[in-house]
C-alpha positions in Angstrom: 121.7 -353.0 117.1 121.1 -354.5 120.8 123.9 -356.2 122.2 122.2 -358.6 124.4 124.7 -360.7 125.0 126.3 -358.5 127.5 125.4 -358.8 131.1 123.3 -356.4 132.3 125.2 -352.9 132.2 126.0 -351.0 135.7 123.4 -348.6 134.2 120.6 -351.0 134.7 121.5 -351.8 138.1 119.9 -350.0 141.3 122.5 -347.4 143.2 122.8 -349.8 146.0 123.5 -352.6 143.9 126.6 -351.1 141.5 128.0 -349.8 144.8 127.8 -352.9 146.4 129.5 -354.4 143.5 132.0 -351.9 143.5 133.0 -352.1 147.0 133.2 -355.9 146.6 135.3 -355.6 143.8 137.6 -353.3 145.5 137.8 -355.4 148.6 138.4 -358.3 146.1 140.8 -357.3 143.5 144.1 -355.7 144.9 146.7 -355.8 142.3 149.4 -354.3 140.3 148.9 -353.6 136.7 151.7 -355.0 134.5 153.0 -354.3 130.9 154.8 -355.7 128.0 156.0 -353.6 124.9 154.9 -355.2 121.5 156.7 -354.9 118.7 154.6 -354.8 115.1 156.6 -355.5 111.5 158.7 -352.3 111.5 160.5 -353.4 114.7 158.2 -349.8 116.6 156.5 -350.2 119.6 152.9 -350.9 118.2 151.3 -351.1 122.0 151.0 -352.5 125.6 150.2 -355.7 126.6 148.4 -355.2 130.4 147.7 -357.8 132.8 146.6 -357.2 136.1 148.8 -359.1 139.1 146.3 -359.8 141.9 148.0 -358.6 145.3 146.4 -361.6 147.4 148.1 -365.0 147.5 147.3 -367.5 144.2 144.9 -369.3 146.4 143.6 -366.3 148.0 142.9 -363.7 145.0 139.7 -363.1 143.1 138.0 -364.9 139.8 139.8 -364.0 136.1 136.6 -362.3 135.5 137.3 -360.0 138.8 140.5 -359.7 138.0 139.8 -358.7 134.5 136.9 -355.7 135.8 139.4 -354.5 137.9 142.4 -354.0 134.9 139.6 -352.7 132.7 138.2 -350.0 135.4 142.0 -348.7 135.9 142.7 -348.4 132.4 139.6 -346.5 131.8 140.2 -344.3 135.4 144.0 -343.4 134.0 143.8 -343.7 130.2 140.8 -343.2 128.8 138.9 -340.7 131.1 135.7 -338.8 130.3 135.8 -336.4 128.1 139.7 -336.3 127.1 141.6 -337.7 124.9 143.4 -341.7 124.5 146.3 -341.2 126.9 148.1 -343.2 124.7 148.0 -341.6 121.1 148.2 -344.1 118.5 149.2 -347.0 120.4 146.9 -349.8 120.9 146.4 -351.5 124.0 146.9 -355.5 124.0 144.1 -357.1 126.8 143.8 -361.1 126.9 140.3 -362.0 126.9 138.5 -365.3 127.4 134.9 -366.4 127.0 133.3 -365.2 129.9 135.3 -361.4 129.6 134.2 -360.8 126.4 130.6 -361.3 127.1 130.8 -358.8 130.0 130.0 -354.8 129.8 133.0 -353.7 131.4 135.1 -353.8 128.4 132.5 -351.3 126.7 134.6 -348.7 128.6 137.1 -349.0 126.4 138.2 -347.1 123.3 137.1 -349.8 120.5 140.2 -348.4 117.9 143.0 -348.0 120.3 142.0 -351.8 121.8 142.7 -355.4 120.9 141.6 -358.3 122.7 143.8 -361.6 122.1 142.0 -364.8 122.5 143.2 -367.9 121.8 141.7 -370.5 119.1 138.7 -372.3 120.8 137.2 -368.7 122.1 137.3 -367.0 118.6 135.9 -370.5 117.1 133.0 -370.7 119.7 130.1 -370.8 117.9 127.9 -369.7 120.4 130.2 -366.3 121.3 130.5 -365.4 117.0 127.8 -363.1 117.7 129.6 -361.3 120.4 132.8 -360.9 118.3 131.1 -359.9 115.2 129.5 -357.1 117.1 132.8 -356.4 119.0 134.2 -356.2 115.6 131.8 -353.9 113.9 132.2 -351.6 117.0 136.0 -351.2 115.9 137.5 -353.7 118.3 140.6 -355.6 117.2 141.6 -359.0 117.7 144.9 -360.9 118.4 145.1 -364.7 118.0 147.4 -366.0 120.3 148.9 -369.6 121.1 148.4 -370.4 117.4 150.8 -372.6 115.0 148.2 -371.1 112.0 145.8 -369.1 111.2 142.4 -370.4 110.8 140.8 -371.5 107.5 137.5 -370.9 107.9 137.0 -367.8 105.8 134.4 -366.0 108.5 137.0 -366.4 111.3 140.0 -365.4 109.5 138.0 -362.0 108.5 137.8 -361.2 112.3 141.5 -361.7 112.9 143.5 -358.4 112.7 146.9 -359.1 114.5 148.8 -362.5 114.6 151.1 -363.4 118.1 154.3 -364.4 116.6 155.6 -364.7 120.2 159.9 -364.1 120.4 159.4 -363.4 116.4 159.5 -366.7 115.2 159.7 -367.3 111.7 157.8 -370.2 110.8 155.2 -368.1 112.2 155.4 -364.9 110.3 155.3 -366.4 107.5 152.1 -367.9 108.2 150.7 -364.4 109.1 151.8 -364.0 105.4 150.2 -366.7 104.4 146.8 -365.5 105.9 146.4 -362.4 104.0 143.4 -362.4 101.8 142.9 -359.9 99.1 139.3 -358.6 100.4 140.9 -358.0 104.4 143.0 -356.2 105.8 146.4 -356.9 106.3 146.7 -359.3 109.3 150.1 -357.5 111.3 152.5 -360.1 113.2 153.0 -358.8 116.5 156.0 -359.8 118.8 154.9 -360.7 122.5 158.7 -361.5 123.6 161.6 -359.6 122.8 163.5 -361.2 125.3 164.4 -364.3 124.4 163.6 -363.0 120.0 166.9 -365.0 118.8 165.9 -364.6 115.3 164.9 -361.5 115.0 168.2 -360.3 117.1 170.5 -362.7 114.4 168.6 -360.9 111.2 168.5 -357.2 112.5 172.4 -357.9 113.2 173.2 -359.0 109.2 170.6 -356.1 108.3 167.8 -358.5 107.2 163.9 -357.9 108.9 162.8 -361.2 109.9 159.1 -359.9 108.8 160.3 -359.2 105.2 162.3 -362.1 105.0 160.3 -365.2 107.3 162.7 -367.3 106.0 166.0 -366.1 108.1 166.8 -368.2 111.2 170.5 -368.0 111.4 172.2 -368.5 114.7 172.5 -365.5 116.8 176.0 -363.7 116.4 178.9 -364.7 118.6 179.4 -361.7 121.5 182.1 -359.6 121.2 184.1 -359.0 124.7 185.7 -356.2 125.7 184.1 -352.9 125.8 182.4 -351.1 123.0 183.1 -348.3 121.1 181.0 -345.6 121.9 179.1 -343.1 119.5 180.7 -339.3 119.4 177.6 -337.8 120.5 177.2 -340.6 123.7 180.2 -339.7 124.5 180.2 -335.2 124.1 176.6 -336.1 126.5 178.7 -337.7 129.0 180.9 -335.2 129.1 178.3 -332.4 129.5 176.9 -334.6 131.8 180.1 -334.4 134.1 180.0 -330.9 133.6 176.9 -330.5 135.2 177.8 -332.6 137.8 180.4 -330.5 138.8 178.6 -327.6 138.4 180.8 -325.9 136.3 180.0 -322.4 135.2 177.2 -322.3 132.1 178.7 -320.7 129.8 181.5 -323.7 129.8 178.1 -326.1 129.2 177.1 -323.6 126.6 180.4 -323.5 124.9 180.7 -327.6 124.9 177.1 -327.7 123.5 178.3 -325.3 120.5 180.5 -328.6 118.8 177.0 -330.5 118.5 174.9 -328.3 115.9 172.6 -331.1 115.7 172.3 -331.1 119.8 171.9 -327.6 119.9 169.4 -327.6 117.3 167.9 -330.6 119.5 167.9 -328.5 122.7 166.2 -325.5 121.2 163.6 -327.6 119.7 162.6 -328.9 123.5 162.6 -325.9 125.1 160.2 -324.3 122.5 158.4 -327.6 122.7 154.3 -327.5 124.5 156.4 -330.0 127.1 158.3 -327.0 128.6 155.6 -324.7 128.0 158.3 -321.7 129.4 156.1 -319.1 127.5 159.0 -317.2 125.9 160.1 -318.0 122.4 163.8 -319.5 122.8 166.0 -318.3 120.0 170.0 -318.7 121.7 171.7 -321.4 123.0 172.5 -319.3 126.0 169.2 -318.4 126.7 168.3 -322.4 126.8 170.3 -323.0 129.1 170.3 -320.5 131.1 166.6 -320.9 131.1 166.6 -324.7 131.5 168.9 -324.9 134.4 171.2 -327.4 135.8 169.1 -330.2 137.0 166.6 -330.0 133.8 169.1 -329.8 131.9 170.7 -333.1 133.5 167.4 -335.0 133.0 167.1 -333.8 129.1 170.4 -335.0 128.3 170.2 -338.3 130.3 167.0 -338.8 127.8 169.4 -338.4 125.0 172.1 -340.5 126.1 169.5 -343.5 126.0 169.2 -342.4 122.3 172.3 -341.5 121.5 174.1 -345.2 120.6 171.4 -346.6 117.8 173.8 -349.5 117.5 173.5 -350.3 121.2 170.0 -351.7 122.2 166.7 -352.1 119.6 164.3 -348.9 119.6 162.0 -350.4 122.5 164.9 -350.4 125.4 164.8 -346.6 125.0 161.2 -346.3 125.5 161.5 -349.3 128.3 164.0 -347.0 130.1 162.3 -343.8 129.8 158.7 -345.0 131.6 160.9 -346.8 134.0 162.4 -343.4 135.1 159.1 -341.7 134.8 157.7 -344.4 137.0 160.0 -344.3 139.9 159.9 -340.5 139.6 155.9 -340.3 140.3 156.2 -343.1 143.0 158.8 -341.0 145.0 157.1 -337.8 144.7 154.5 -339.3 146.5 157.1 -340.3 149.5 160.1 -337.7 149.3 160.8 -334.6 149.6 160.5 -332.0 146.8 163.5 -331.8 144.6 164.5 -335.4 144.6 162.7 -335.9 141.8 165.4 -335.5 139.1 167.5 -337.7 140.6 164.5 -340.7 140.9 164.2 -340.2 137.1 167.8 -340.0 136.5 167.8 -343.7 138.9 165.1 -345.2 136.8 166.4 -344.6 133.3 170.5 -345.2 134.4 169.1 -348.9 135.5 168.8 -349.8 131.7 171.6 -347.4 130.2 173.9 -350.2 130.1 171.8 -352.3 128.1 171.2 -348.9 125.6 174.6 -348.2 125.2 176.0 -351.5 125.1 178.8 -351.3 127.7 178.8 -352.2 131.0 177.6 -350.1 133.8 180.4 -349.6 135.6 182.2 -348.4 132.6 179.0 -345.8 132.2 179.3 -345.1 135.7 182.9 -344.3 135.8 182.4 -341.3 133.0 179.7 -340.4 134.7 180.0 -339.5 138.3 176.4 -339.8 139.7 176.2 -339.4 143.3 176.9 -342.2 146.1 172.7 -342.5 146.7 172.2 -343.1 143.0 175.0 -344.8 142.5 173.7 -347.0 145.3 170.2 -347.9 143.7 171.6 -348.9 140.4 173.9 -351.0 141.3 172.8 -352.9 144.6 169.1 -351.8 144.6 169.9 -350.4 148.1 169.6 -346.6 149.9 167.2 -344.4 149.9 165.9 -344.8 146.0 166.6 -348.4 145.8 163.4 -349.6 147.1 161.6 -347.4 144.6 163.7 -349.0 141.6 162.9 -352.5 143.3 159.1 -351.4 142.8 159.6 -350.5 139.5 160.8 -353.8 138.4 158.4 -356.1 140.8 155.6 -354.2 138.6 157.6 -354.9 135.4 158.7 -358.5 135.6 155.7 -359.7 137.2 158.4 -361.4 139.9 155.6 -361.6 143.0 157.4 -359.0 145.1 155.3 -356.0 144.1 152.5 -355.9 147.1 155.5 -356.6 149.8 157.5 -354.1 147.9 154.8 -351.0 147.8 153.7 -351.5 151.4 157.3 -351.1 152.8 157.2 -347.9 150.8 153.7 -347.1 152.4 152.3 -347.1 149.0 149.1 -348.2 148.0 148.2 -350.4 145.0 146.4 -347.8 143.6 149.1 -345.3 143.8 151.4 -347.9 142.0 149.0 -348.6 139.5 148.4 -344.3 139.1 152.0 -343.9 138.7 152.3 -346.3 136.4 149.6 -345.4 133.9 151.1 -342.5 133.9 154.3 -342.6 133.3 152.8 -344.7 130.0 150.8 -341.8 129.0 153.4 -339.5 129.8 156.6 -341.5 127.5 153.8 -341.2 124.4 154.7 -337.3 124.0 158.8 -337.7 125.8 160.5 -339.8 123.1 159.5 -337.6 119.9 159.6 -333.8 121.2 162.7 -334.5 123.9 164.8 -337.3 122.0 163.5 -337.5 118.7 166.6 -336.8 116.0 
């Protein structure tokens, strides 16, 4: 089957054509990609959302359809190159899409079962684009309706819709992805856009009741407790070991205080015999771990735990939000720093969240661990030699404008962000199981 209502394909173009168009478009469509986690019925991280945030001023930056060329050609450069694998295992990859996107080739680049396009109601009833969808569809393309109160009716569309935007989780509109479900499809998932501000869903995961399961559940969110929290045993033997190192004590003292965990020794073992490490020697003894591992590895694998450590503290997707934000700042500062600071970037990225993980405040965190004045510094003021890296970290996150100002005080370009940011998405795929999985 033809698809001829794509645009003509860069392969039909002349050489001096496509590289005209390519430099335009690079000239053109400076920007940072940015992410959101999605959350499907079982409260996991079922994807990432991407946008791209041109770098030019509103009035001054490219077309949607520009834009949208440029977020599909990085995705494809960092996630899905030739002749490899999806960077990003099983999880899908949210893009929004509007009429004149989905009639383009560039989206062809993408892997069609790893990819959902979310378009709102008009686009996915145009009549004159239902051939374009039905052939995005049979190509294994997913698609999201967004900014919907309902489903649609008409039997035809509904068939095409595989995932239903239920925004902060709300339950009025669960229930009508419930309500969609036809025998002879497959089941349509709700997927949360907005944790943020997901009341609902917070109030029902706090009286262990799902808000998917039960649509019907909108109690008032719980009234906050003050004071600090209790802490679970093994957050707290991880800050301790976590002092140790810090102090560099000897390592058979870490070794002995590891012993009173079984289940973190067994934990430990299973990373350092893990393809992640990849030491090459078969790890059988605690004291050859650590002795093998060393002090600052050793520092970055337990801070990984800590964020996993307090299941009470923070829903699953914090843990994977603070583990790319470490990986993130540690790839842009390699780029600037000097070797060897690389631990401590990671250790800066992750410790920005560890007080929303745990559920305590930072200072508390801070005062049981003693993390050095420069670290210290970035998480708490944003300042010092790191800060400005963490700053980066968050522009690209939040989407707050600050992002092109940001990376060119750091000397950074746009395309190193946007590197370093792929990749630290790629790399947290394979980091929570092997390194923190219980």
């Amino acid at each position: 089957m033809r698809f001829d209502f794509f645009r003509r394909s860069a392969a039909e173009e002349t050489p001096a054509a496509q590289e005209s168009k390519d430099s335009m478009l690079s000239r053109n469509a400076d920007g940072y990609v940015a992410y959101t986690l999605l959350l499907d019925a079982q409260k996991r991280v079922a994807g990432y959302k991407l946008a791209w945030r041109p770098a030019a001023k509103s009035e001054e930056a490219p077309d949607a359809l520009t834009q949208f060329k440029a977020l599909v050609a990085c995705v494809t450069e960092h996630l899905n190159p030739p002749d490899t694998p999806w960077q990003l295992g099983r999880s899908e990859l949210f893009l929004d899409v509007n009429a004149e996107a989905l009639a383009d080739g560039a989206l062809q680049s993408l892997p069609p079962e790893y990819t959902v396009f979310c378009l709102e109601l008009d686009v996915l009833a145009n009549e004159e684009l239902r051939p374009v969808l039905l052939f995005l569809r049979e190509q294994g393309f997913s698609f999201m309706l967004r900014g919907a109160s309902a489903l649609p009716e008409d039997h035809e569309l509904l068939g095409m819709v595989t995932h239903f935007d239920v925004g902060a989780g709300d339950p009025m509109l669960v229930a009508a992805a419930r309500r969609g479900e036809q025998p002879d499809h497959m089941p349509i998932q709700p997927i949360a856009t907005r944790m943020a501000s997901w009341k609902d869903f917070e109030a029902c995961a706090a009286r262990r009741i799902d808000v998917f399961a039960d649509p019907s559940c909108g109690l008032p969110p719980p009234v906050a407790k003050t004071g600090s929290h209790a802490l679970e045993p093994e957050s707290i033997l991880i800050m301790r070991l976590l002092q140790m190192i810090q102090r560099n004590e000897d390592l058979r003292e870490i070794e002995a205080a590891l012993k009173r965990d079984a289940a973190l020794t067994y934990r430990l073992l299973r990373h350092m015999n893990s393809p992640a490490v990849g030491a090459g020697v078969e790890i059988h003894s605690l004291h050859h771990a650590v002795t093998m591992l060393g002090y600052s590895p050793l520092f970055r694998w337990l801070s990984m735990l800590l964020a996993t450590s307090n299941p009470t503290g923070s829903p699953p997707f914090m843990m994977k939000k603070a583990i790319m934000r470490g990986r993130f700042v540690e790839l842009m500062g390699e780029i600037m720093l000097p070797r060897g600071e690389s631990d401590n970037l990671f250790v800066v990225g992750m410790f920005s969240l560890i007080d929303q993980l745990l559920g305590i405040p930072m200072e508390e965190v801070l005062s049981k661990v003693q993390l050095s004045d420069s670290v210290q510094q970035a998480i708490l003021s944003r300042q010092g030699v790191y800060g400005p890296f963490l700053s980066l970290a968050e522009a690209c996150e939040l989407n707050t404008g600050d992002a092109a100002r940001l990376s060119e005080a750091l000397l950074l370009s746009a395309d190193q962000v946007n590197a370093a940011h792929l990749s630290a998405l790629a790399w947290s795929q394979d980091a929570v199981p092997v390194e923190a999985a219980h």
